[in-house]
C-alpha positions as CSV (number, residue, x, y, z in Angstrom):
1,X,1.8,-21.3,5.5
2,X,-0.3,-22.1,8.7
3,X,-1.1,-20.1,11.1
4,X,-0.6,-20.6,15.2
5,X,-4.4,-20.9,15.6
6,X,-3.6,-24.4,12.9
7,X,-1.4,-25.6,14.9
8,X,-3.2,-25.1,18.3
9,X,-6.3,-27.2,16.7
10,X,-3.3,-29.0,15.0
11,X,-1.7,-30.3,18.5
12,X,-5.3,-30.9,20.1
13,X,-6.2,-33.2,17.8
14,X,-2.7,-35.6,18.0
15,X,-1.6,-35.4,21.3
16,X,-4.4,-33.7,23.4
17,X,-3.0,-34.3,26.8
18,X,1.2,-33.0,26.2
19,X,2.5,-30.1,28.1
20,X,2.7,-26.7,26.6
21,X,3.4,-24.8,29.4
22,X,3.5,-24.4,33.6
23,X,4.5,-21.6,35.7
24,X,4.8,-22.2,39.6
25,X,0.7,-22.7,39.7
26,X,-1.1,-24.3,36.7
27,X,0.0,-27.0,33.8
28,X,-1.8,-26.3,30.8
29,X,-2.1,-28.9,28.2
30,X,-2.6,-28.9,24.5
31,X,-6.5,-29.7,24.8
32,X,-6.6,-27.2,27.9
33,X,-5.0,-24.2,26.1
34,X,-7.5,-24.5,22.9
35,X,-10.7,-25.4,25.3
36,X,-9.5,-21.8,27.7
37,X,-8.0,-19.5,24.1
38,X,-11.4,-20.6,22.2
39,X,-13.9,-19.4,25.2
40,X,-11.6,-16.1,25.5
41,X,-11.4,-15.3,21.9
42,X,-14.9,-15.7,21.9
43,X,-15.4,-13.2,24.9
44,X,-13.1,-11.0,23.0
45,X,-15.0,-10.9,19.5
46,X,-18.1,-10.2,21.7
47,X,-16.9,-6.8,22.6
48,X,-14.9,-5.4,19.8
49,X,-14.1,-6.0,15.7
50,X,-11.1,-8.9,14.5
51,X,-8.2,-6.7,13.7
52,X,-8.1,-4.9,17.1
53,X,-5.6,-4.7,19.2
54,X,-5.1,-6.5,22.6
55,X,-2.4,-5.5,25.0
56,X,-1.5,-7.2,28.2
57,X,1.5,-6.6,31.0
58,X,1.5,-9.4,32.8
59,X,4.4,-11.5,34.3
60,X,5.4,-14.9,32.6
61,X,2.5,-16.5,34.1
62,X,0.2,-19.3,32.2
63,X,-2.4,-17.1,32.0
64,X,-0.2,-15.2,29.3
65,X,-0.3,-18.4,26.8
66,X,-4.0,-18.4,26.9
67,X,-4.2,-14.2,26.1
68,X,-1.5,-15.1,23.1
69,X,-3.8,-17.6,21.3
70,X,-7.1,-16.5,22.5
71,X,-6.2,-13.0,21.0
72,X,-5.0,-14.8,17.7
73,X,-7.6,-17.5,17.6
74,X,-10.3,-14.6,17.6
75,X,-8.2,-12.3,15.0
76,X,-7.0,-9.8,17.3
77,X,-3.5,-8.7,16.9
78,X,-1.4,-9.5,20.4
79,X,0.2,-6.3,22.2
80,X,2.2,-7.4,25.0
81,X,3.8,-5.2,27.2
82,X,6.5,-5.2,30.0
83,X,4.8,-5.8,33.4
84,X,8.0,-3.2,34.8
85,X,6.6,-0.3,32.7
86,X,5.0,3.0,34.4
87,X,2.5,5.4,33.6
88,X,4.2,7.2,30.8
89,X,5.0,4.6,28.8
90,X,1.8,2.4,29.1
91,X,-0.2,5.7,28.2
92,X,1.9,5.9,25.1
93,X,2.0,2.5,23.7
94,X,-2.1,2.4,24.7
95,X,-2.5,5.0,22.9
96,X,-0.6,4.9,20.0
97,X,-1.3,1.1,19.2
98,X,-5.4,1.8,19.7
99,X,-5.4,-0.9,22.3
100,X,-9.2,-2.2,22.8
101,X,-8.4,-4.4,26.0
102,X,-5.5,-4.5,28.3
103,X,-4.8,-7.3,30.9
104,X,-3.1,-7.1,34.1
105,X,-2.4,-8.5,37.3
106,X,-4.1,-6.9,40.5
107,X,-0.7,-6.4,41.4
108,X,2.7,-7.7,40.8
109,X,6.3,-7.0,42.9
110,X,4.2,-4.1,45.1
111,X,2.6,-2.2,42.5
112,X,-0.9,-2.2,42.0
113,X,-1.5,-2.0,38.7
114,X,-5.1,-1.1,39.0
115,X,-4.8,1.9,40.3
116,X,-2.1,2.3,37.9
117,X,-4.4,1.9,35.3
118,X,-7.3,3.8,36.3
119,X,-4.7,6.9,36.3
120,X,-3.6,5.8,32.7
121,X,-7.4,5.5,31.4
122,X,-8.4,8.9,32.5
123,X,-5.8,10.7,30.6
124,X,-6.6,8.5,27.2
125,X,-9.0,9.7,25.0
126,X,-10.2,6.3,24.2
127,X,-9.1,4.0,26.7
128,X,-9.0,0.1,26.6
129,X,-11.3,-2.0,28.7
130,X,-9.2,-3.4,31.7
131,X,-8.8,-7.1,32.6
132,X,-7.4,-8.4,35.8
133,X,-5.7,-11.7,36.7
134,X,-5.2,-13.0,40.2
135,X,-7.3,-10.8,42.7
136,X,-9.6,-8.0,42.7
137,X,-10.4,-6.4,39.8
138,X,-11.8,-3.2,41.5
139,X,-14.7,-2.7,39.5
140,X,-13.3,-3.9,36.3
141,X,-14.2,-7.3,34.7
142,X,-11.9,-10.1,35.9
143,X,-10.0,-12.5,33.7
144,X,-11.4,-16.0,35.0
145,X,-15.2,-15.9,34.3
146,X,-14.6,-14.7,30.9
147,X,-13.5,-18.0,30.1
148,X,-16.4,-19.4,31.3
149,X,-19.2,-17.1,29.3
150,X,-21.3,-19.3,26.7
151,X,-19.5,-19.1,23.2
152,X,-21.1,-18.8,20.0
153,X,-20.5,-18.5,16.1
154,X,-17.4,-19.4,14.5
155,X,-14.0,-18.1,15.0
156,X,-12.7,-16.5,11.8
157,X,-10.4,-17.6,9.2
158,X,-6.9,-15.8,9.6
159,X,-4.2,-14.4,6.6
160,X,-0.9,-15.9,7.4
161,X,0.6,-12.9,6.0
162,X,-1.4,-10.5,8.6
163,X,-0.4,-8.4,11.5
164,X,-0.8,-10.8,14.7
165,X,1.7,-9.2,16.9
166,X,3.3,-5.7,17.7
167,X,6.0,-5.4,20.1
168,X,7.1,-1.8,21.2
169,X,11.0,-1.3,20.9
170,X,12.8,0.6,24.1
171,X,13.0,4.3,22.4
172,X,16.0,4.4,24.4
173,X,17.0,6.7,21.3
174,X,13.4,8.7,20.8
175,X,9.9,7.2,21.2
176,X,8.6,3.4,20.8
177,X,8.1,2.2,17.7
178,X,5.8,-0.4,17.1
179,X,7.0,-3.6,15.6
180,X,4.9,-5.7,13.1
181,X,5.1,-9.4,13.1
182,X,3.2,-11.6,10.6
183,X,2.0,-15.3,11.7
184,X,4.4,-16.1,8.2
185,X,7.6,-14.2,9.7
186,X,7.0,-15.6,13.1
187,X,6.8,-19.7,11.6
188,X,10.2,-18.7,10.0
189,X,11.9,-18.1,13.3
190,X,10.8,-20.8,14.7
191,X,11.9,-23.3,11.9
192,X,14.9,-21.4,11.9
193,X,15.2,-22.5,15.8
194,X,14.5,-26.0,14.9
195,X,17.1,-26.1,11.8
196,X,20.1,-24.6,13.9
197,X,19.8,-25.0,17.7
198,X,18.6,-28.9,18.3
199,X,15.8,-28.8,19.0
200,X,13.4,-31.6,18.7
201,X,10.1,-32.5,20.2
202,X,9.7,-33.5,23.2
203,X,12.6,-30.6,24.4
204,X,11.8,-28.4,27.7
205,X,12.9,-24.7,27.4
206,X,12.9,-22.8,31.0
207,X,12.0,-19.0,30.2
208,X,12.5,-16.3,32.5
209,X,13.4,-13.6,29.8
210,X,10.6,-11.7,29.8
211,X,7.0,-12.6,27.6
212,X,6.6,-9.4,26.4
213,X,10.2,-9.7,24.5
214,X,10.2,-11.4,21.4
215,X,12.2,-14.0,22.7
216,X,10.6,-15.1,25.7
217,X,7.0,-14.9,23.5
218,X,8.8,-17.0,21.3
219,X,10.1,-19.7,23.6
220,X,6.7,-19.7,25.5
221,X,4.3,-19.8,23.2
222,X,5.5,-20.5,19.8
223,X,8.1,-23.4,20.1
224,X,5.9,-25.8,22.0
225,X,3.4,-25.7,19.7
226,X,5.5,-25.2,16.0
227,X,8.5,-27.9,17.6
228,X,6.7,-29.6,20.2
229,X,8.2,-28.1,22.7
230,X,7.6,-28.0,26.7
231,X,7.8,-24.1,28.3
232,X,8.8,-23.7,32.1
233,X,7.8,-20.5,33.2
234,X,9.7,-18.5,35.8
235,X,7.9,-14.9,36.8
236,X,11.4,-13.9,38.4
237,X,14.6,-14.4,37.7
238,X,16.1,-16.5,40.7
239,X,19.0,-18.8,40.0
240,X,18.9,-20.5,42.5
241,X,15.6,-21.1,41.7
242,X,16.3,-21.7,38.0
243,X,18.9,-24.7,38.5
244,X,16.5,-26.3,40.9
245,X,13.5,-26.1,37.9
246,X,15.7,-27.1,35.5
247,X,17.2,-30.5,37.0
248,X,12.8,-31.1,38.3
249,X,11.8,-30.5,34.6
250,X,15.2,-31.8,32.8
251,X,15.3,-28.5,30.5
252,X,17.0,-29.2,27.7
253,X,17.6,-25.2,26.5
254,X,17.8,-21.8,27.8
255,X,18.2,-18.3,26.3
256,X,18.5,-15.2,27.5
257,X,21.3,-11.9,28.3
258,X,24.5,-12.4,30.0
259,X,23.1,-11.7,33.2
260,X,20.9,-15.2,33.1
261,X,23.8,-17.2,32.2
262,X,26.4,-15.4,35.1
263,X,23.6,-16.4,37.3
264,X,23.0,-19.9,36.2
265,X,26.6,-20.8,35.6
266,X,27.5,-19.1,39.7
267,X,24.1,-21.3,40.9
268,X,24.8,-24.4,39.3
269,X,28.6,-24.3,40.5
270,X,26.9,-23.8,44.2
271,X,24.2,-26.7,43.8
272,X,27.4,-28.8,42.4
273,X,25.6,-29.6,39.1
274,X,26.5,-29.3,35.8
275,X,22.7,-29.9,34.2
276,X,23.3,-32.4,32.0
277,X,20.0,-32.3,30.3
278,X,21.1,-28.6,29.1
279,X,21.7,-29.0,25.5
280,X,21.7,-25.3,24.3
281,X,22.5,-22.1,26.0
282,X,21.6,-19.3,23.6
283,X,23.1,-15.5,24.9
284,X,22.3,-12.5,23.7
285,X,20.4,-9.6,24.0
286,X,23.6,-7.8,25.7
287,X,27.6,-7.4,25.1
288,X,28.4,-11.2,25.8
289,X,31.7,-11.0,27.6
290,X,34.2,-13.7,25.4
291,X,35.3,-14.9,28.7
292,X,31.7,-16.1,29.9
293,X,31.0,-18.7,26.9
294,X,34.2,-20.2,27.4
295,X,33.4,-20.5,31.2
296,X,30.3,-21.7,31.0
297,X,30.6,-24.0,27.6
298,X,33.8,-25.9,30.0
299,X,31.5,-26.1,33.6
300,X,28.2,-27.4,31.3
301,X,30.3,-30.2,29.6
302,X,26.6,-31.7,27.8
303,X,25.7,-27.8,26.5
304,X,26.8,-25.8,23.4
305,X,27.1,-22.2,24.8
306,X,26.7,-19.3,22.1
307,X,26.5,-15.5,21.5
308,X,23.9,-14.9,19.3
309,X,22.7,-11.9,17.5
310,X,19.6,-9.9,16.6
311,X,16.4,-7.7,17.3
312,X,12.7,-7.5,17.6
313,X,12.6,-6.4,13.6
314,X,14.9,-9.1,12.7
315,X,14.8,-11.7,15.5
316,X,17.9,-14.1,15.7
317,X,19.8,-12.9,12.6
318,X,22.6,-15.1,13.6
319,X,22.1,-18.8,15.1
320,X,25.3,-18.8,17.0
321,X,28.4,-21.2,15.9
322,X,26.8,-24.6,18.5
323,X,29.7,-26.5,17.0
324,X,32.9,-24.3,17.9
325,X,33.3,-22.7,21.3
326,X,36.3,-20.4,20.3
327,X,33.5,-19.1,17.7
328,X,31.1,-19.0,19.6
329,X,32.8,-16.7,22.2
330,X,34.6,-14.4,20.2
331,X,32.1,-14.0,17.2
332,X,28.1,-13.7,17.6
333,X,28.0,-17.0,15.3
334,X,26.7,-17.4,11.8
335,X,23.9,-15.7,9.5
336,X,21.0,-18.5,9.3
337,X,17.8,-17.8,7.5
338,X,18.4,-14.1,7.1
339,X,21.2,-12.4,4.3
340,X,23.5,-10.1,6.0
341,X,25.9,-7.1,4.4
342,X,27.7,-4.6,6.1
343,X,27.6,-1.5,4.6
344,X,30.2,1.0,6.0
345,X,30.9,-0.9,9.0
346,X,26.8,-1.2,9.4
347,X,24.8,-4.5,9.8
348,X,22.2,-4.7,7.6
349,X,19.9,-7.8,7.6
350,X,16.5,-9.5,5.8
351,X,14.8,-12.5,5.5
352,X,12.1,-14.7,6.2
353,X,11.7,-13.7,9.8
354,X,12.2,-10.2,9.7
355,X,9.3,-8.1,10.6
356,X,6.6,-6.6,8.0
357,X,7.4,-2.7,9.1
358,X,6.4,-0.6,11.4
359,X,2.8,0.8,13.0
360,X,3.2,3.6,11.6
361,X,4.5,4.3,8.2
362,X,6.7,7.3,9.0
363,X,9.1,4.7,10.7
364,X,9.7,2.8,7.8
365,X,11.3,6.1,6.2
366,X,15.3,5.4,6.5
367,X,14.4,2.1,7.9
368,X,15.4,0.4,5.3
369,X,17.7,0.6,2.2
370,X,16.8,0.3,-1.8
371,X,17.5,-3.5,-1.8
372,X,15.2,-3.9,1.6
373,X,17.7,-4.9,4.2
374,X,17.0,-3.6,7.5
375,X,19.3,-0.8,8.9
376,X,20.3,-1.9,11.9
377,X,22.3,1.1,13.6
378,X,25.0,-1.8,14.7
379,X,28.4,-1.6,13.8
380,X,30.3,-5.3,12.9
381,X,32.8,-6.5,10.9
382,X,33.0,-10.2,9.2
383,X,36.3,-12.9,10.2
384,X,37.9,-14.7,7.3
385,X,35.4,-17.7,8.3
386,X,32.3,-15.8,7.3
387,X,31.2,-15.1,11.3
388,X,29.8,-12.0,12.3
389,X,30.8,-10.1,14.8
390,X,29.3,-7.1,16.8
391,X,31.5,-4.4,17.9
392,X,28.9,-1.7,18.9
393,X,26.1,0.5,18.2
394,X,27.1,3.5,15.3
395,X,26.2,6.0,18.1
396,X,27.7,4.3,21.2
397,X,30.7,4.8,19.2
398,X,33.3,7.0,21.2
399,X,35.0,9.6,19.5
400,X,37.6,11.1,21.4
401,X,40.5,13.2,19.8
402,X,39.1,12.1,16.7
403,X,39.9,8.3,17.3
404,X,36.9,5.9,17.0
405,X,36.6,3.8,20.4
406,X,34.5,0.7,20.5
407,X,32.8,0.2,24.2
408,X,32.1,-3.2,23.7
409,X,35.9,-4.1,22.9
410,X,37.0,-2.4,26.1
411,X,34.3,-4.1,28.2
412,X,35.4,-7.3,27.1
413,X,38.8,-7.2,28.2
414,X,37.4,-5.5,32.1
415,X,35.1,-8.1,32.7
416,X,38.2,-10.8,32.6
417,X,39.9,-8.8,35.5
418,X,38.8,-10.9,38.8
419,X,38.1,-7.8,40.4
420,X,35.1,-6.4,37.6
421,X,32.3,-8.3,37.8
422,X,30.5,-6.4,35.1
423,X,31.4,-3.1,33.1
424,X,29.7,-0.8,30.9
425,X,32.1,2.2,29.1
426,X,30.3,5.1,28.1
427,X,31.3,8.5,26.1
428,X,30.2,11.2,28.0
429,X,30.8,15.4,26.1
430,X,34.3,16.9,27.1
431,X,35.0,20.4,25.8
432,X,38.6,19.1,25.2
433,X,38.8,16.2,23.4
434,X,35.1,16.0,22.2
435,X,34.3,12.9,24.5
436,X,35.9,10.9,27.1
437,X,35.3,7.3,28.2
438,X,34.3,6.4,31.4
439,X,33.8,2.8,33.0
440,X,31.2,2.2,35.0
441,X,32.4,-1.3,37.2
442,X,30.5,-3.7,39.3
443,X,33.0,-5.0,41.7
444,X,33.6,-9.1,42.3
445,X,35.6,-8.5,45.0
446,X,36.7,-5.4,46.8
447,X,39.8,-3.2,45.1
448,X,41.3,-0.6,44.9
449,X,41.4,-0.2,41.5
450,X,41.5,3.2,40.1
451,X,42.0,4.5,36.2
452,X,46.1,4.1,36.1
453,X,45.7,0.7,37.4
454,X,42.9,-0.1,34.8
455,X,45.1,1.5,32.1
456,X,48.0,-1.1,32.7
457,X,45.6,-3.7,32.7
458,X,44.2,-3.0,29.3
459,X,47.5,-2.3,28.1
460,X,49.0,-5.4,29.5
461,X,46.1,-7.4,27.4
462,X,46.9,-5.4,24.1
463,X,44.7,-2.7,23.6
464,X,45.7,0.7,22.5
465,X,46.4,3.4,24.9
466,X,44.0,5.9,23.4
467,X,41.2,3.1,24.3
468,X,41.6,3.3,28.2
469,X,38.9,5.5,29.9
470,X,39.9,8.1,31.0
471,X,37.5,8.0,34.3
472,X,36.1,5.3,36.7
473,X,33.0,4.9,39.0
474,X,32.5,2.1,40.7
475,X,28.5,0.8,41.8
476,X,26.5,-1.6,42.8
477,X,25.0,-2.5,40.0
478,X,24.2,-1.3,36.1
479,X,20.4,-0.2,35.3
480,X,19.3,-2.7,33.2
481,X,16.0,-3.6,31.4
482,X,14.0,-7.0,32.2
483,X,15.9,-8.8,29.1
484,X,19.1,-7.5,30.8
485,X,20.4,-4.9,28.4
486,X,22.4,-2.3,29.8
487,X,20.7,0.9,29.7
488,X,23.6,3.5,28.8
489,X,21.4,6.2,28.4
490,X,20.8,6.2,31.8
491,X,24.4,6.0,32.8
492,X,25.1,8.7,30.3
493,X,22.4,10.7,32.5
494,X,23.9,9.9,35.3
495,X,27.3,10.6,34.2
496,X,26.6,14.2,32.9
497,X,24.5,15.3,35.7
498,X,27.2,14.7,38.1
499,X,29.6,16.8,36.0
């Protein structure tokens, strides 16, 4: 196998002047990316050994794609980090990854991260050097003229099979973990992409998932140079916004949680386009309500819309069902490269793309079963067709009077009411029956609706009795993360301290 620092020199060489990637500012061709990459890797080995690890929390800005390959070009093994993270968190991850370097932005959405980071460093007992993008760097080196410092020596060769990237999961369930990617398990998702989602050069994804998820690292700075691909940047997610980049740059694909495709499908509908150049929608990363695919496959007649599933350890374990939209709403599509069992109602998954373990080997315990396969922690069951499909997570299972309730399953069926515009149900401890469900609603229009009302509802569209919660609360909108997963954890909180 090659490595991305190959196919950098790779792309130079044939077609020096394509696009890789823009954001709202800068265009940065093939020949540009190496020239700026090479001078930074360079800069980088100058100051600390290959092999060391360099973070940065920056928005989806160009400057990212040049960190990416400049780290990997000089041997370095790419941390990146969500620019909406605080104090706590970025003193973890610095500190448990051994981060040498760390890049920012002076600040970003009204917080200054500088003076973030100067907090962060003084409580580390080895902190990273800090670099800032786009104003002052208050007293620390800024990001420009290190891609202007003379280079020297030779970049060094890299293993295909080595650590280039860790990616810190949520710890929604107990701390991050750090997540090992190979420059080998990386080129197999990618080829994966290529094989199942139509991709072909000369295609334009726009990504505003986030960089510092593997997806939106993948769709940015992978695919254009592994499928000779075009990356459209967005640092927020606008709709509005996104419909008008994607009819200027004729995107041809687009991935990302239901809350990008609500937004696209409601903008598109108010700009009175149907984006014809959208091939591909891919949706995942979040409970995909049925009900949106089929929506959104009949308004973007030229686009297969699909649920997808996977995670950072086992990126896109399914590729979706492009070719079938009742499958593609009510199933989350097809294993591709990756072998999946179910094991007592638990997904388990391996392959080619799945990651090469944790930072730390104490995660790896329970990780994984004798045969290898990736414990997932999800819950899903096979059709007759050989699709796969999700119900839940094993402990967002409710359990109430001893009867197992799915929350995705009940969320499904809400979200098609025209009065719930999105829904999360959530177990929260009752001395009485163990746990009860409550539905947490964002209203589409206003209502009166109240837990008898939703009862009927559900029952009137099939579902048991013992699966209607219990308890509503209506707000104005769910806490999410920036790849648009519910956070339930924090409703949970919310839930129990009001109790």
């Amino acid at each position: 196998m090659t490595t991305l620092a190959d196919a950098l020199r790779r792309a130079t060489r044939d077609t020096p002047d394509r696009v890789l990637v823009r954001d709202d500012a800068v265009t940065l061709t093939c020949a540009g990316l190496l020239g700026q990459a090479t001078a930074l890797a360079h800069a980088l080995l100058r100051r600390m050994p290959v092999g060391s690890v360099v973070s940065f929390t920056v928005p989806n800005w160009h400057e990212a794609a040049v960190i990416y390959l400049g780290a990997t070009l000089a041997g370095m093994v790419v941390n990146p980090i969500l620019p909406s993270l605080r104090d706590h968190e970025l003193a973890f991850i610095l500190a448990d990854a051994g981060s040498r370097a760390i890049f920012i932005p002076e600040t970003f959405a009204g917080h200054d991260y500088v003076a973030m980071l100067d907090r962060v460093r003084a409580g580390l007992a080895d902190p990273p050097e800090v670099v800032v993008l786009r104003g002052d760097p208050g007293g620390h080196p800024a990001f420009d003229p290190l891609l202007t410092e003379p280079g020297t020596g030779t970049l060094p060769d890299l293993d295909p099979t080595g650590t280039r990237m860790v990616l810190y999961t949520s710890g929604t369930t107990g701390r991050p973990k750090g997540v090992l990617h190979s420059h080998d398990s990386l080129a197999a998702l990618i080829a994966q992409l290529g094989r199942y989602w139509r991709v072909e050069p000369g295609d334009t994804f726009l990504v505003p998932s986030p960089i510092a998820h593997i997806g939106g690292s993948i769709y940015a700075f992978e695919c254009p140079l592994l499928l000779g691909t075009e990356a459209v940047l967005m640092q927020r997610w606008d709709p509005d916004a996104a419909v008008a980049l994607m009819r200027e740059h004729r995107c041809t694909h687009m991935a990302g949680a239901t809350p990008f495709l609500t937004g696209l499908l409601d903008a598109a509908q108010r700009a009175g386009t149907r984006l014809p150049d959208l091939k591909v929608f891919i949706c995942g990363g979040a409970s995909v309500p049925p009900s949106l695919i089929r929506t959104a496959a009949e308004y973007f007649e030229n686009t297969a819309v699909s649920r997808v599933y996977g995670s950072t350890e086992v990126p896109v374990t399914t590729v979706g069902s492009l070719d079938d939209v009742e499958r593609a709403a009510d199933t989350d599509g097809r294993p591709g490269i990756a072998e999946v069992v179910l094991v007592d109602g638990e997904i388990r998954a391996r392959g080619p793309q799945m990651f090469t373990g944790y930072l730390h080997a104490e995660d790896d315990a329970g990780s994984f079963d004798e045969a290898g396969f990736f414990r997932t922690g999800d819950l899903g069951r096979w059709t007759a067709d050989g699709h796969l499909v999700v119900t839940g997570r094993a402990k967002d299972i409710i359990i109430r009077n001893g009867e197992n309730i799915s929350p995705k399953e009940v969320e499904d069926v809400l979200v098609t009411h025209p009065a719930i515009s999105e829904a999360a149900v959530v177990g929260v401890p009752d001395p009485r029956t163990g746990e009860r469900a409550c539905a947490v609603l964002v209203a589409a229009q206003p209502a009166g609706l109240d837990t008898a009302a939703l009862r009927e509802f559900l029952q009137d569209r099939g579902l048991a009795t013992f699966k209607a919660p219990e308890q509503v609360v209506w707000v104005e909108a769910l806490p999410k993360n920036d790849a648009g997963k519910v956070l339930k954890h924090r409703i949970r909180a919310a839930l129990q301290e009001g109790t």
